[in-house]
C-alpha positions as semicolon CSV with decimal commas, in nm:
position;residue;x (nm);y (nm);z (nm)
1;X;-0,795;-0,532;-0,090
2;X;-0,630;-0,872;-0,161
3;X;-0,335;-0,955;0,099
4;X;0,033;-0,973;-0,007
5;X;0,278;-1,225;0,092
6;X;0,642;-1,251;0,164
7;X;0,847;-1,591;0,166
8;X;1,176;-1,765;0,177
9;X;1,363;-2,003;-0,031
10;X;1,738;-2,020;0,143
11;X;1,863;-1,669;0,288
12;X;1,629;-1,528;0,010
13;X;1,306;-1,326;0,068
14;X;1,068;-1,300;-0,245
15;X;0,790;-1,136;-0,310
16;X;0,509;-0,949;-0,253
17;X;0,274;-1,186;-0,396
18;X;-0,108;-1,270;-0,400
19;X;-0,243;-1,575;-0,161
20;X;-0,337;-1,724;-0,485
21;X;0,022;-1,753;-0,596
22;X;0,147;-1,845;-0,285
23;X;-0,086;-2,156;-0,318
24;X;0,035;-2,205;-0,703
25;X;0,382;-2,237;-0,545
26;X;0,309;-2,490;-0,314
27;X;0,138;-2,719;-0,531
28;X;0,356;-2,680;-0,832
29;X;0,655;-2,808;-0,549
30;X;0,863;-2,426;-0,546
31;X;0,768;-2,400;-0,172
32;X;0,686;-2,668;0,075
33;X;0,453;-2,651;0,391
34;X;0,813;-2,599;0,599
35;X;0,879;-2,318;0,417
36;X;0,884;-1,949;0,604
37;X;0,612;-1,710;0,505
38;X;0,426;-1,375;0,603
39;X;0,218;-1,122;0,544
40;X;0,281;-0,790;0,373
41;X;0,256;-0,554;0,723
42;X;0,312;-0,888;0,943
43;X;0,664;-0,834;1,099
44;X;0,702;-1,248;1,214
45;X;0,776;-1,538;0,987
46;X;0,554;-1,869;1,014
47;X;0,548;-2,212;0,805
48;X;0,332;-2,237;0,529
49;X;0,116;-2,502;0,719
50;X;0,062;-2,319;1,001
51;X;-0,102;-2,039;0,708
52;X;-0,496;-2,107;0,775
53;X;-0,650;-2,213;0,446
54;X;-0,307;-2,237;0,240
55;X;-0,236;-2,573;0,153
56;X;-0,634;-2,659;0,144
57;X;-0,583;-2,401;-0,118
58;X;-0,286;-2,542;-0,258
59;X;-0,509;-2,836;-0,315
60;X;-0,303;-3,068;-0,081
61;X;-0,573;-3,194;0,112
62;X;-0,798;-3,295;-0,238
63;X;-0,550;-3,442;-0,331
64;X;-0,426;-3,677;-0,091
65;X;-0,843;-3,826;-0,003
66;X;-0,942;-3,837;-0,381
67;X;-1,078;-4,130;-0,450
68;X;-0,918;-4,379;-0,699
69;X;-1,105;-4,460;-0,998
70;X;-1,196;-4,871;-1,026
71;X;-1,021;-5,000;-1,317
72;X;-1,204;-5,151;-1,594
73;X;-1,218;-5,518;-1,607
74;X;-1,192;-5,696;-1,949
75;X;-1,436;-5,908;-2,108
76;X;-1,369;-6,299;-2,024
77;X;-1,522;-6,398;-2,413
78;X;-1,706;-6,224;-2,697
79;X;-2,051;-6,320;-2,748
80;X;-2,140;-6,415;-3,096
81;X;-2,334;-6,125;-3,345
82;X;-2,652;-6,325;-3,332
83;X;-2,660;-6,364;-2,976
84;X;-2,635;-5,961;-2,923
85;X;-2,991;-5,766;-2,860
86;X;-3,094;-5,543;-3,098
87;X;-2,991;-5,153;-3,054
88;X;-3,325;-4,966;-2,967
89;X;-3,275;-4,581;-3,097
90;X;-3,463;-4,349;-2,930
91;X;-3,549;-4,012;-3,092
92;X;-3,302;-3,732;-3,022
93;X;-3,342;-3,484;-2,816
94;X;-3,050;-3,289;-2,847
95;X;-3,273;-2,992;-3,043
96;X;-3,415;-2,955;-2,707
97;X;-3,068;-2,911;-2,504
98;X;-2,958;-2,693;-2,809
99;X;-3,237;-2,450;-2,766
100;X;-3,197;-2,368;-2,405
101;X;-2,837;-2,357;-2,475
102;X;-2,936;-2,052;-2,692
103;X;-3,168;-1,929;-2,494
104;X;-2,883;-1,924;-2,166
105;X;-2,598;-1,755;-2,456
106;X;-2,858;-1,477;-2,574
107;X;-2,914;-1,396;-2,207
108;X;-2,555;-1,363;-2,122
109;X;-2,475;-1,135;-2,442
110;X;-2,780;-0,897;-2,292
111;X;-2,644;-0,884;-1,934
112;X;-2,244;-0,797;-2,149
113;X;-2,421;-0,511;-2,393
114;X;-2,573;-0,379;-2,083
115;X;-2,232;-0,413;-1,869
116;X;-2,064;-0,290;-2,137
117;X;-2,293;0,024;-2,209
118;X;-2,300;0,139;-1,841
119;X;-1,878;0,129;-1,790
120;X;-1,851;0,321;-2,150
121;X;-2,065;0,585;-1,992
122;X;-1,928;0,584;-1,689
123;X;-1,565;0,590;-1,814
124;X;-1,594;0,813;-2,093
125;X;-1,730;1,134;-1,914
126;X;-1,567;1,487;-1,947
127;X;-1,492;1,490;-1,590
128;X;-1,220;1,267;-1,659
129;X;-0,944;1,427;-1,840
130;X;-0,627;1,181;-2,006
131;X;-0,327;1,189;-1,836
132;X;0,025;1,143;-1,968
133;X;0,104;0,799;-1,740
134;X;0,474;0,713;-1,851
135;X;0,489;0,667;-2,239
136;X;0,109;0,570;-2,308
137;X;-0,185;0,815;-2,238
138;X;-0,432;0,648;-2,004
139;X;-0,756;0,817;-1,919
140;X;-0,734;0,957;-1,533
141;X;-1,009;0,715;-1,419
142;X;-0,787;0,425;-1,442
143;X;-0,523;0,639;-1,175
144;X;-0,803;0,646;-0,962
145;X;-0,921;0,265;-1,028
146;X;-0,587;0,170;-0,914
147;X;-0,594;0,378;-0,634
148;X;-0,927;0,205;-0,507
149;X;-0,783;-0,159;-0,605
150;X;-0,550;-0,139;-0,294
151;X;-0,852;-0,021;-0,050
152;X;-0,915;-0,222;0,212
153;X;-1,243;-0,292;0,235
154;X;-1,298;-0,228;0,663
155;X;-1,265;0,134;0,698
156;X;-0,916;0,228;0,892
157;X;-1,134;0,474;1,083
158;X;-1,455;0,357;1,198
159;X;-1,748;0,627;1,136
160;X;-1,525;0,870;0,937
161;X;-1,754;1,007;0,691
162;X;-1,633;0,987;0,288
163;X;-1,499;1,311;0,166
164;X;-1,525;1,524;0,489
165;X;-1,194;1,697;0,633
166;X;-1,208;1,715;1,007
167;X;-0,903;1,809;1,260
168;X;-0,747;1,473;1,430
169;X;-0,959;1,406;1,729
170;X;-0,703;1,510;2,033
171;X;-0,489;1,730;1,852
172;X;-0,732;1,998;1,749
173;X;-0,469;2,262;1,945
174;X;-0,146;2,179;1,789
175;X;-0,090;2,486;1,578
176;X;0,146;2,431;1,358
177;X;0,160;2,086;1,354
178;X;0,357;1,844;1,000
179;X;0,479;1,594;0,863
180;X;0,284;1,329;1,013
181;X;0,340;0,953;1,065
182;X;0,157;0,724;1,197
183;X;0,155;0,338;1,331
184;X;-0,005;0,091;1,088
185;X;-0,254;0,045;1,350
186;X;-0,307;0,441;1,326
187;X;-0,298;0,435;1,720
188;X;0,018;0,606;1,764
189;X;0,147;0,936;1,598
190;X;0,458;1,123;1,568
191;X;0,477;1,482;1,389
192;X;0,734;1,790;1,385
193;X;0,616;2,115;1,585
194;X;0,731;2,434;1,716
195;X;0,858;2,404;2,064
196;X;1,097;2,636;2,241
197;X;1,435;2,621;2,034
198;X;1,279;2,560;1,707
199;X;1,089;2,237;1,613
200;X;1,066;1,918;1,754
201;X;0,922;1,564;1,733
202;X;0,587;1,496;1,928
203;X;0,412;1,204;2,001
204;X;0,093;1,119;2,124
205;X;-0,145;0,805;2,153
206;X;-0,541;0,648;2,161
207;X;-0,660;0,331;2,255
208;X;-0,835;0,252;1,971
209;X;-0,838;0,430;1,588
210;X;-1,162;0,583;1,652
211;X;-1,092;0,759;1,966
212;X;-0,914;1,085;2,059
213;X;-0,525;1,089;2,111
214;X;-0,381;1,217;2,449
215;X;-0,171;1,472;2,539
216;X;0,115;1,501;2,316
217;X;0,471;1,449;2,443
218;X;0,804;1,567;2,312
219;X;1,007;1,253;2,251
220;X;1,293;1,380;2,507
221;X;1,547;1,139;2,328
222;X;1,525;1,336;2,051
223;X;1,501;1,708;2,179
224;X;1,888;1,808;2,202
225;X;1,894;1,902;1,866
226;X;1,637;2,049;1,596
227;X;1,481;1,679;1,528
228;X;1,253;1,749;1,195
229;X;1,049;1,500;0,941
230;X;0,991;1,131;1,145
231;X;0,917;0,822;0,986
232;X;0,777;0,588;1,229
233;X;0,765;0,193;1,185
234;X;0,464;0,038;1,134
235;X;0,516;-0,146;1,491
236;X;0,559;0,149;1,637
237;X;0,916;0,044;1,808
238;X;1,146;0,274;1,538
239;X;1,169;0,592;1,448
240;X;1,383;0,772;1,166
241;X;1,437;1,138;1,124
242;X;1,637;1,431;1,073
243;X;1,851;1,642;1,305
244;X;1,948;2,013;1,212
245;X;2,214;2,172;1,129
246;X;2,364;1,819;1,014
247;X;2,149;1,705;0,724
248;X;2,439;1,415;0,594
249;X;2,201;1,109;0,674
250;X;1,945;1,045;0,900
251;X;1,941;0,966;1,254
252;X;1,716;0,667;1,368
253;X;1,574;0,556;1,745
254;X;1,429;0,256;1,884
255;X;1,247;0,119;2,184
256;X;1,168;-0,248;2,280
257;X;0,768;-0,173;2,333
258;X;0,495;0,109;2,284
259;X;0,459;0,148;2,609
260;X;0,856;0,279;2,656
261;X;1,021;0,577;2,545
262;X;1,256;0,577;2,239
263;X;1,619;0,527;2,340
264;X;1,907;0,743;2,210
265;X;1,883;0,805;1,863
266;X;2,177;0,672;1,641
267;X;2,364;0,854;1,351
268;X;2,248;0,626;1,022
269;X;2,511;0,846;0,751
270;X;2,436;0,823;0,357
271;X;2,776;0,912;0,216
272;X;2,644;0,783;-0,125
273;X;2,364;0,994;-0,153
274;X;2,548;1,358;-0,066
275;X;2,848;1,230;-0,297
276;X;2,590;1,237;-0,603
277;X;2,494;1,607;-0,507
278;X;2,204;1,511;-0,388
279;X;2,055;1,690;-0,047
280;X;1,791;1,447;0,182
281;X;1,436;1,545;0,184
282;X;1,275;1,263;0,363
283;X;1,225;0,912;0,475
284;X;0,895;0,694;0,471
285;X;0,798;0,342;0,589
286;X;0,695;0,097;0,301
287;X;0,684;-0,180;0,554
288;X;0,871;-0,294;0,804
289;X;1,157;-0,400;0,548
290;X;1,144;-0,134;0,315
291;X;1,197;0,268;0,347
292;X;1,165;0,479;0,060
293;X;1,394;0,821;0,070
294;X;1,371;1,078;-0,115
295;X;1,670;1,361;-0,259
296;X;1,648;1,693;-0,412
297;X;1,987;1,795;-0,640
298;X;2,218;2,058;-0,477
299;X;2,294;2,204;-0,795
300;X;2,103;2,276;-1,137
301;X;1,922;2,122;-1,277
302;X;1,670;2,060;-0,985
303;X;1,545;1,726;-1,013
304;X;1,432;1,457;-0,751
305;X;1,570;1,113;-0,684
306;X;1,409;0,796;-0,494
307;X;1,600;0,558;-0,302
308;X;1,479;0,218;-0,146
309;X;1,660;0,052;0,144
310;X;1,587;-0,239;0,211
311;X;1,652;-0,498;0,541
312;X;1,658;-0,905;0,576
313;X;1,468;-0,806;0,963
314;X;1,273;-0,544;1,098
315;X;1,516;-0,569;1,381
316;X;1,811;-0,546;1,155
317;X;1,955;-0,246;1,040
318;X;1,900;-0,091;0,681
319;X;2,136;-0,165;0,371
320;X;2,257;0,093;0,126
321;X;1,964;0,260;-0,024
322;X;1,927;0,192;-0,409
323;X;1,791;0,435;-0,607
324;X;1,477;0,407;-0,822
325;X;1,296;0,547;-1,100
326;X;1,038;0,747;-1,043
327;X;0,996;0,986;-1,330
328;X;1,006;1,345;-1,367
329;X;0,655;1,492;-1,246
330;X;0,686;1,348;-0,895
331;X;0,777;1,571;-0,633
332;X;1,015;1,486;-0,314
333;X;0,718;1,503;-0,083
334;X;0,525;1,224;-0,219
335;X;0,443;0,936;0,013
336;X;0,428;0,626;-0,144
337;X;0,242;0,316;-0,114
338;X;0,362;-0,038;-0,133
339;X;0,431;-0,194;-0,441
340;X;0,568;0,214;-0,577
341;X;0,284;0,192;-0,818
342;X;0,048;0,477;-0,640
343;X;0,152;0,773;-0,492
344;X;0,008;1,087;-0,303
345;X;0,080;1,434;-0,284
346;X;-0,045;1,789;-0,155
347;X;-0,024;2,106;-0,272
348;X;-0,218;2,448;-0,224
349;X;-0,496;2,329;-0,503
350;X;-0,568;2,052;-0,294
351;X;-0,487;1,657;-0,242
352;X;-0,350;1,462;-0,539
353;X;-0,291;1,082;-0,670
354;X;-0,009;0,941;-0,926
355;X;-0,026;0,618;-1,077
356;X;0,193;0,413;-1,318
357;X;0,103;0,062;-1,474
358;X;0,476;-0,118;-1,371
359;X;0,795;-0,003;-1,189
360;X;0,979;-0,029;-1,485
361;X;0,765;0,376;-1,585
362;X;0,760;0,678;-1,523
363;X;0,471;0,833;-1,288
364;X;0,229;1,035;-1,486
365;X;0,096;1,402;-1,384
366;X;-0,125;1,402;-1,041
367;X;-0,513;1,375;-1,046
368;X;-0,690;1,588;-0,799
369;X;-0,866;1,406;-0,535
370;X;-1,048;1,677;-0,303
371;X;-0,973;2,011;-0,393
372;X;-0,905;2,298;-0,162
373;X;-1,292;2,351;-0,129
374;X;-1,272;2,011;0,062
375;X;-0,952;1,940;0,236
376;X;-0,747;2,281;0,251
377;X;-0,461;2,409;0,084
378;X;-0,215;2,102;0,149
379;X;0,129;2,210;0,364
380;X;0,412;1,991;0,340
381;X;0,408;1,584;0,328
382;X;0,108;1,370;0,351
383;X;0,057;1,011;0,531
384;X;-0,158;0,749;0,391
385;X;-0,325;0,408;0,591
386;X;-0,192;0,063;0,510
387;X;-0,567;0,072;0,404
388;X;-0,491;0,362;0,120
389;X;-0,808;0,506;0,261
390;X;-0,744;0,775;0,490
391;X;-0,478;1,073;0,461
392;X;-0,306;1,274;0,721
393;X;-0,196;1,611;0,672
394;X;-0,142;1,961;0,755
395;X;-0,365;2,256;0,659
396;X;-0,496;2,597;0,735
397;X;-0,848;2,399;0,630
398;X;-1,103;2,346;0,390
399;X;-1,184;2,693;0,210
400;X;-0,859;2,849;0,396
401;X;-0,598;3,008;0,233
402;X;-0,234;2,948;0,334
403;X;-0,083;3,086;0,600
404;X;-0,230;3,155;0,989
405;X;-0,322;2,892;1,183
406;X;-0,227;2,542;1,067
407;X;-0,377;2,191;1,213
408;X;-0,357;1,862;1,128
409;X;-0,658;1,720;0,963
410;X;-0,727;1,369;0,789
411;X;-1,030;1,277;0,503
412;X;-1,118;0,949;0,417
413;X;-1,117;0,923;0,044
């Protein structure tokens, strides 16, 4: 997956765009090599020179040792037309040149019939219904394409097999355990469960993505009230959720390092958001700048509305959220990626994926990625890896029906 990039120009921050761009920039004079840049889940700032491979990129380097062309020296005197030799042409061989030129464009046209043959088959089977993606209909294979675009290509989880639901190494036990988030590093996870009183917010952590978490813990900071649905920071060192019976905003927690527990949590109120009828749902991590929320309407007709909030410093607090559009098929659960082109979503016919070609459309109806067969009926939100390759959620299991016992499982797509 090709990285993202953030930068400055003034008190402004711009972006996300490719490394490519960023270069373009650079050379075209918009940014200079003092200018403040960084990477889509990199929480710091640095200068564009200290960027490895930017301004070689940007061409800065070529440009300063390329060497100078000599300059052509004119003639001192003009020799008289007797005194010139005679010409000498040679036979042409250009028929020669043309011919493998042919030869080279006939074999390219073969390799594109071929190339083009194989995608028409591949993208034209039954399996792979339309679907209505804001005003245009766009076969369901492109949802998935852009789905896969974003994919890193390092698997998040070392030796997790393609298409295979298994519990979360560690947590096998916790029964019920939802709405799960995770550091960006997928080393860290926080998730509502029944405890005495009603649910609460448990955390628990691994050494390393592939290994086994430890013993979960109750976040005590957060246990004198129902604490529900947590959104943890991709660093780890934030945490936003609800607290019951109050549902006016959120309530948000921090801690200086991984290694501490979260301080007291913080009312964070969204006046705006009840004053439009609208009751909160839940909160997800974009990045460490950007958290998308989501709102159901109090009164009919039921609808859903996205809001983005949005912060200068992932040690700043977040502005008023601004709402987006989304469309009507999308449901309140849906976590969303970066860029709010893709989204995912569970249900009990399995695990789903939206798409939409710009921001400025609608999403289009959800394309099944593993049905129930696979991953389980689907209960409540799902998490997805920076990597958009591996999704955490909570399920009775693959072949289960709902209700009984519930774990929390994860499949690599």
């Amino acid at each position: 997956m090709a990285s993202q990039w953030f930068y400055r120009q003034g008190k402004q921050q711009k972006g996300p765009v490719s490394f490519a761009e960023l270069a373009r920039l650079i050379r075209a004079g918009t940014l200079t090599e003092d200018n403040f840049v960084r990477q889509e889940y990199a929480a710091e700032w640095v200068r564009a020179r200290n960027v490895v491979g930017l301004l070689r990129t940007a061409g800065r380097q070529a440009a300063a040792t390329a060497p100078e062309e000599p300059e052509t020296q004119p003639a001192l005197f003009m020799e008289p037309p007797a005194a010139r030799p005679a010409v000498v042409r040679r036979p042409s061989r250009s028929w020669r040149i043309g011919q493998r030129g042919w030869v080279a464009i006939g074999a390219g046209l073969v390799v594109i019939l071929v190339g083009s043959l194989w995608s028409w088959r591949q993208y034209t089977r039954p399996a792979l219904p339309q679907r209505q993606i804001g005003t245009a209909v766009v076969p369901a294979y492109q949802v998935r394409l852009a789905a896969e675009a974003r994919r890193s290509k390092v698997p998040s989880i070392p030796n997790l097999k393609q298409g295979v639901a298994i519990r979360v190494p560690g947590l096998e036990k916790v029964q019920p355990g939802w709405c799960v988030s995770l550091t960006a590093d997928l080393c860290t996870i926080v998730y509502e469960a029944m405890d005495e009183g009603g649910p609460h917010l448990h955390i628990a952590n691994r050494p390393t993505a592939s290994g086994p978490f430890g013993e979960p813990q109750v976040i005590r900071s957060c246990a004198s009230q129902i604490s529900q649905r947590p959104a943890l920071a991709p660093n780890g060192q934030e945490l936003i959720f609800m607290r019951r019976p109050s549902d006016d905003g959120f309530s948000c927690s921090r801690r200086i390092s991984k290694s501490l527990e979260f301080g007291e949590p913080v009312a964070w109120p969204l006046p705006e958001i009840k004053q439009a009828g609208k009751r909160l749902v839940l909160a997800r991590f974009l990045d460490s700048l950007h958290l998308v929320i989501s709102a159901e309407n109090v009164n009919p007709p039921p609808g859903v509305s996205f809001f983005v909030a949005e912060r200068a410093d992932s040690k700043d607090a977040f502005g008023p959220p601004k709402e987006i559009a989304m469309g009507k098929t999308c449901g309140s659960r849906m976590c969303l990626c970066p860029r709010l082109l893709i989204g995912y979503f569970g249900t009990e016919k399995g695990l789903f994926v939206q798409g939409r070609k710009s921001d400025e459309e609608p999403f289009g109806w959800g394309v099944c990625l593993f049905k129930p067969e696979v991953c389980g009926p689907v209960v409540g939100p799902v998490w997805i890896s920076p990597g958009d390759d591996v999704a955490f959620y909570c399920s009775p299991g693959p072949g289960k029906e709902l209700g009984g016992a519930r774990n929390i499982w994860m499949i690599r797509f």
